[in-house]
N, C-alpha and C positions, 0 to 999 in steps of 0.2 A: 338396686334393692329388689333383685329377679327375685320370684317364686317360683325356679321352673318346675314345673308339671316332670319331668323324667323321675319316673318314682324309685326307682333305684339309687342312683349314684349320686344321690346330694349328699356331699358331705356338709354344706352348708343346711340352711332350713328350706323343708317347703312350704310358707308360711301359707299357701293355699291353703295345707293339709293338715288339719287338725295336728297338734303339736306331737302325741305318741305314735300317728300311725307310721312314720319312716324308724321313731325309735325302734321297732319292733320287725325291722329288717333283717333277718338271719339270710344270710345267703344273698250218659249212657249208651251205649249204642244209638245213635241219632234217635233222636224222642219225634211222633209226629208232634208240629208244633204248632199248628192250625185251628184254634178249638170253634167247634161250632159256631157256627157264625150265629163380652159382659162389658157398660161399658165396665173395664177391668180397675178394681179398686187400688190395684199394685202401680197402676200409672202408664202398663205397657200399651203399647203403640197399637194399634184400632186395628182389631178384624172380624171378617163377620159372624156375627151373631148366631151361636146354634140354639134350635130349638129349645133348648135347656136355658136359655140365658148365658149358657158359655160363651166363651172363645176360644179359638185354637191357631196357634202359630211355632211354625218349624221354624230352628235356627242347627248353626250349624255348631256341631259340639265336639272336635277335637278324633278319639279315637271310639268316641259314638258313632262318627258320621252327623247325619242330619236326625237331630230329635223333635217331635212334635211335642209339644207345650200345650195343656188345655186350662184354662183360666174358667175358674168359676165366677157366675155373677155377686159380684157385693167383695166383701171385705174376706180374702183366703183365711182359713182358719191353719192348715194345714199342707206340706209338700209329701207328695209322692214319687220317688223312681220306679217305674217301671219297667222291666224287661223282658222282651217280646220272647217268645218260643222260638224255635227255628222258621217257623213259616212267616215270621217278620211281621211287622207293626201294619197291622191291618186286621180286620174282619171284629172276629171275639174280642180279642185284647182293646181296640177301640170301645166297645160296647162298655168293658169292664173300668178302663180311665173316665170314660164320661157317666158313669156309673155315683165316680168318686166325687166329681165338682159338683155333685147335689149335696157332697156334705162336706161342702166348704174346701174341697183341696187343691191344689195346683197339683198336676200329676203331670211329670215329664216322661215322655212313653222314646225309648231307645228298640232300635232292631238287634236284636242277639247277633247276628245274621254279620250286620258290619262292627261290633264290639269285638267277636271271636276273630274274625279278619284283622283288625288291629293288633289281636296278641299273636297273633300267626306269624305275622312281619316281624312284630318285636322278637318272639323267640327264634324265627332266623339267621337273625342279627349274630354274627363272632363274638363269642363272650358274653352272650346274652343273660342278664342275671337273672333271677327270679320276680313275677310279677305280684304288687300290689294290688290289687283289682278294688281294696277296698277304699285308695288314693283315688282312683279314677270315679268311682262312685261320688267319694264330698266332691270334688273340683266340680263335675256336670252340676251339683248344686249349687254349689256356690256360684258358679258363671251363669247357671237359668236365672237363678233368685234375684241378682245384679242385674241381669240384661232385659227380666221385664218389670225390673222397678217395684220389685220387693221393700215395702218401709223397712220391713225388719225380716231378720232372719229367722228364717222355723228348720230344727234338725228334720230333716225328711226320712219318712220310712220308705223302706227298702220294699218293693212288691216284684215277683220273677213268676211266669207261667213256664210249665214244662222245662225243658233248660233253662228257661230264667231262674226256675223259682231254685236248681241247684248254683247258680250262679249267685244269687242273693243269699244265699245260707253263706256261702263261702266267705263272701264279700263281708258278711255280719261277724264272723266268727273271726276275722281276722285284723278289722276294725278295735279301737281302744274305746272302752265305753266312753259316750257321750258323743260320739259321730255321728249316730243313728237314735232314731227312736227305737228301733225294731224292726224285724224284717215279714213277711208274709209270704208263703212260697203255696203255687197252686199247682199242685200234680209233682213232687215229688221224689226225684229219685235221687242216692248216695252216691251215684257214680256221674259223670261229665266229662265230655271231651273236650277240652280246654285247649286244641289246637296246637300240641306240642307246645305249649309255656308250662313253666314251674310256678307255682305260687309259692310267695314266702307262708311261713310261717304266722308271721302278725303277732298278736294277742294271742295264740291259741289253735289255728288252723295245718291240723295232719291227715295225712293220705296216704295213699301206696297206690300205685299205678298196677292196671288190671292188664289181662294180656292183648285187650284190645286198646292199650295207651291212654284209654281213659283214666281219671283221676278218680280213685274213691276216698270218699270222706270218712272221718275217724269223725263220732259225735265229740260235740264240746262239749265236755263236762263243767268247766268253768264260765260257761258263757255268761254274760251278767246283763245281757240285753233280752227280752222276749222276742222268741221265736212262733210263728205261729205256723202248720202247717194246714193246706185245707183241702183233702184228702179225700177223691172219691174212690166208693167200695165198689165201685164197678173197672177200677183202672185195670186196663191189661198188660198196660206199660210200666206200670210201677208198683210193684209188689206194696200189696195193704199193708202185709204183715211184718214183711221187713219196714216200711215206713214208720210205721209203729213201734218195732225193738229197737230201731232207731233214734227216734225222739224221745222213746222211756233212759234215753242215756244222757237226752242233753239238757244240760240246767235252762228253766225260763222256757220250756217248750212245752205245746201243747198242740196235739192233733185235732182238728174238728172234721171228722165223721160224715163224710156225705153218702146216704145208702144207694140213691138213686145216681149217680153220676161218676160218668165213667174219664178217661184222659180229656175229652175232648173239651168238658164242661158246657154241653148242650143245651142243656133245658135249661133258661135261666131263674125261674122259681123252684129249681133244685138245688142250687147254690148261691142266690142272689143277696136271699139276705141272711144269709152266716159269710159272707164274702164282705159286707156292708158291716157287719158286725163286730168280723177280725179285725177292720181297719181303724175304726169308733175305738177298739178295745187299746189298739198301737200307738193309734194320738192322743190318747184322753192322758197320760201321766206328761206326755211332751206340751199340752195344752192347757195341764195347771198345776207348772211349778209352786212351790215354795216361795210365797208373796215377800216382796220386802217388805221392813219397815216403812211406815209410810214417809214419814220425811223423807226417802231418797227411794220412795215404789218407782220413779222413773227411770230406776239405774239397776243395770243387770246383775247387779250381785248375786254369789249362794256361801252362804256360811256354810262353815266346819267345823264345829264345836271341841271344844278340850275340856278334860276335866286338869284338876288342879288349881297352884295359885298364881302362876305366870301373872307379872304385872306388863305384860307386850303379850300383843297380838300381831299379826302379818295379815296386810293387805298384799296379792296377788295379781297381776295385771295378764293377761293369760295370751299366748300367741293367737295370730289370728284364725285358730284353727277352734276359736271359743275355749268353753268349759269341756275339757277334755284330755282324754290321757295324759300326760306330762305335769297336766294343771290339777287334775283332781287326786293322784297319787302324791303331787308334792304337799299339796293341801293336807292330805289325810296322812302323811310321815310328819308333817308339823304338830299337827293336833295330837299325834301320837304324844307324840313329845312333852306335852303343854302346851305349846300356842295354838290359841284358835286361831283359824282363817278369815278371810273375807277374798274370796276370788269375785272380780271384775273382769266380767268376760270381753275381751278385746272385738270378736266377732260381731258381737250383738251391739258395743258401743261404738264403736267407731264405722259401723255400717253405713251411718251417711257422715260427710266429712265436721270435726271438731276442729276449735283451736286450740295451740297448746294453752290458752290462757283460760279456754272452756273448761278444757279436758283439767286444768289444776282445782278450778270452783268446784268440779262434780267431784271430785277426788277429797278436797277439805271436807266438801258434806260429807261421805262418808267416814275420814277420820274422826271430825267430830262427833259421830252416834254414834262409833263405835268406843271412842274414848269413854264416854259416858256412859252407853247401856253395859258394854261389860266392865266397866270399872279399871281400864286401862292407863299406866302413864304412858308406854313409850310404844311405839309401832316401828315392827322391820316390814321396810318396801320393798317387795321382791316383784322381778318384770322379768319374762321370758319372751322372748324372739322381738316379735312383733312388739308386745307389752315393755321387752327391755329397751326399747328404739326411742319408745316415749315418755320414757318414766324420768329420763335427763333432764325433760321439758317442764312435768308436772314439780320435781323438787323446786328447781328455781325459782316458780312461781306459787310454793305458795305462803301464806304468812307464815311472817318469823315466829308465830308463836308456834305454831304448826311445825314448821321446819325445826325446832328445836326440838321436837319431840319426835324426832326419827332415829331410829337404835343405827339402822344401816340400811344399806343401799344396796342388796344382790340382782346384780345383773347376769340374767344366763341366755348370753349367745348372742349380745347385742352386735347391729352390724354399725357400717358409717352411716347413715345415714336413716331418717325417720320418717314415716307417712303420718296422719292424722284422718286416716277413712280406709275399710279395705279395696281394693281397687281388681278389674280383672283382670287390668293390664300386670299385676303383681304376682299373678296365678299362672299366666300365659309365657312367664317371661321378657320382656316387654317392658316393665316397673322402671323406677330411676327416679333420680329429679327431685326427692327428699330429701328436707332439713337436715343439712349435718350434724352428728350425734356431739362430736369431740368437744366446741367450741361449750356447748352445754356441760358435756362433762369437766371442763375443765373449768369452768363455774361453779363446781359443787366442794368449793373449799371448807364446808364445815360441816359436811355428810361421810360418816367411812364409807366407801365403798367397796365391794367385791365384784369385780368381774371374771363370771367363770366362761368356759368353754370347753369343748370334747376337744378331743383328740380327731388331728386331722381335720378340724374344721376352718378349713380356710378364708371363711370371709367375715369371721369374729374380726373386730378391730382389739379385743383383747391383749392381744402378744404386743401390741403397737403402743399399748398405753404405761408402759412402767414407768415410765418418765414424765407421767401427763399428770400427777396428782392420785392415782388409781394405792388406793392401801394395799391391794393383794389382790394377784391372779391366781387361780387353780383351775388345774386341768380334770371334769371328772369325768368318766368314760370315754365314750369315742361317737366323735360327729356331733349333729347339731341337738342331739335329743339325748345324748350321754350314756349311750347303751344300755338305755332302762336303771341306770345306777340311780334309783330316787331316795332311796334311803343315805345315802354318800354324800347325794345333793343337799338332801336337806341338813343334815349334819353340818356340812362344811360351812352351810347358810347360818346355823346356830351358833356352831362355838365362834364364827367371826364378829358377829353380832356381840355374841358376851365379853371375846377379848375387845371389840374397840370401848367398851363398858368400863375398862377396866381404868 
């Protein structure tokens, strides 16, 4: 049950990775980069104490290299990725992470320096495809968040100085909302030298290559995340003006004006606190979601409302990549429809390990409030990747009154086998050793079910199952994310549901 991290060539899932960022696979001149120069509530492993009540500890992160980790004293409130300028993780940028764990955040500080060296290698690679950059970003969070004993999961904002902060725009804009809180980028500029790699496309992300190979950016007009940028009027490196006709193009962006501060970001009572500010501004809507109900406030749900008279609603089990691209488009084509949703983010619940016999009781509670606050008889159980691996587990166990009032069963992209926590071994490639799915699935004789899968995805157990009990397979799109076909998807999910009705 690999999640490998090659962010190209899965045709299968990267369940590391938020579930739309592979769907959305198609395919400056050197900035100076140098600017002016607890015990931990997460559980991580003991180091010493800075002045601030932090901590700070390096581990080793894949095609980061070694990233330093700064842990604030008490209980994190909030993650931050950091990415260094070219003159690499030291002096400013330190200043500026330990800046942040005064106001509750874990900030993982990366050197640009060995990140661009990683795509260097990659794009010399024969047939080298085009790079995800915004894969490589969730994975380092999700593998710090795990490795210093994070309770729970926080979507981390994006922060990049000088070349970072082009590298984090990129990274945002190419991301599926709900990856990122938001990004922050300090000094600026539309063009980067990206070391001979291609970036894909994503969500959204266009360029044209300038005559010195750098990559210049097209703003994102549709971006749906905020962008902040934090912009001194004394930069001689990156054009004020162009910064500014720039981000007057991209949706959720906003320049903050600094008069006195130039590339370096010197003086730090020139920019300390609207620096402090942008970040406050990034985490506060990632910091207070849409409360549940309180019978089940201990379970990460977010509704999707419908209008109409639908007598079914669909609960959602979401890959482990949480509430995000694949999860919140299929959600919002259902409710299009009439069915409201209820997505149950995989990420957030199964972050420390459940049983299937847990994961079924926290499942009823929710059928039953939703049965009754919106006035529902029947519920379609839909489970993607991760969420389809467990949902075999969750039908079987739970009561027959319950179980009788399941319309259908859409599995999309389930594999053989099932975790119940996400693991990093499952990110790194590594995973295995999970409950087999089949024995379960061949248990559910009085549920219809649908198992879909893309095209070319080889590690569905779908094509294996027509003789297993299984009502109907379909093929929609291509791969483990279905070529962004979510309108297709959810259709095929509806009328199967209505015909087993019949």
């Amino acid at each position: 049950m690999s999640r490998r991290l090659s962010l190209i060539a899965r045709s299968r899932r990267p369940r590391a990775l938020s579930a739309g960022l592979l769907a959305l696979l198609a395919c400056g001149a050197a900035r100076a980069a140098t600017p002016a120069a607890p015990a931990p509530a997460v559980g991580a492993r003991a180091h010493p104490r800075a002045a601030d009540g932090s901590y700070a500890t390096r581990l080793p992160a894949g095609r980061f290299g070694t990233v330093t980790v700064y842990i604030p004293e008490g209980q994190p409130r909030s993650v931050a990725l950091f990415l260094s300028g070219d003159g690499g993780w030291h002096l400013g940028v330190i200043g500026m992470a330990r800046a942040l764990t005064d106001l509750g955040a874990v900030v993982i500080g990366a050197d640009i320096r060995q990140y661009l060296g990683s795509l260097k290698k990659a794009a010399q690679r024969p047939g080298a495809p085009c790079q995800m950059i915004a894969a490589d970003f969730e994975a380092l969070s999700h593998q710090v968040q795990k490795e210093i004993g994070m309770s729970e999961y926080h979507v981390p904002v994006l922060i990049g100085y000088s070349s970072g902060a082009t590298v984090v725009y990129a990274a945002l804009v190419q991301s599926p909302p709900g990856t990122f809180a938001g990004a922050l980028s300090l000094g600026f500029c539309a063009n980067q030298d990206f070391a001979g790699a291609a970036l894909c496309p994503g969500a959204g992300l266009h360029y044209r290559r300038n005559p010195r190979h750098e990559l210049m950016f097209e703003p994102a007009r549709s971006l749906e995340q905020p962008w902040i940028a934090l912009q001194g009027q004394e930069d001689q490196v990156c054009s004020v003006h162009a910064v500014d006709e720039f981000a007057a193009q991209v949706a959720h962006a906003r320049v903050v004006k600094l008069p006195l501060v130039g590339h370096g970001f010197g003086v730090e009572r020139n920019w300390m606190p609207q620096f402090r500010d942008a970040y406050a501004r990034l985490t506060a809507r990632a910091e207070s979601p849409p409360q549940p109900p309180p019978d089940i406030d201990d379970l990460p749900v977010t509704e999707v409302h419908a209008g109409g008279e639908s007598d079914e609603f669909a609960l959602l089990l979401t890959g482990d990549g949480g509430w995000a691209g694949l999860d919140q488009e299929l959600a919002a084509r259902l409710a299009a429809s009439g069915v409201p949703t209820v997505g149950l983010n995989s990420l957030k619940y199964f972050w420390t390990e459940r049983t299937p016999q847990q994961t079924a009781r926290d499942v009823a509670r929710v059928l039953r409030h939703y049965f009754a606050a919106w006035n529902k008889r029947r519920v379609l159980l839909i489970g993607y990747s991760f969420g389809a691996d467990v949902l075999p587990f969750v039908v079987n166990r739970l009561p027959p009154e319950l179980r009788e009032r399941v319309a259908s069963l859409s599995l999309l992209g389930i594999d053989a086998d099932a975790s119940f926590e996400v693991r990093i071994s499952d990110w790194v490639g590594s995973g295995g050793g999970g409950a087999p799915t089949r024995p379960e699935l061949a248990a559910l004789t009085h549920v219809p079910v649908l198992c879909v899968y893309g095209e070319g995805e080889s590690d569905s157990i779908c094509p294996q199952l027509s003789g297993a009990g299984i009502a109907r397979e379909q093929v929609v799109g291509k791969g483990h994310h279905f070529s962004g076909e979510y309108a297709t998807l959810a259709a095929r999910i509806l009328a199967f549901a209505r015909s087993a009705q019949l």
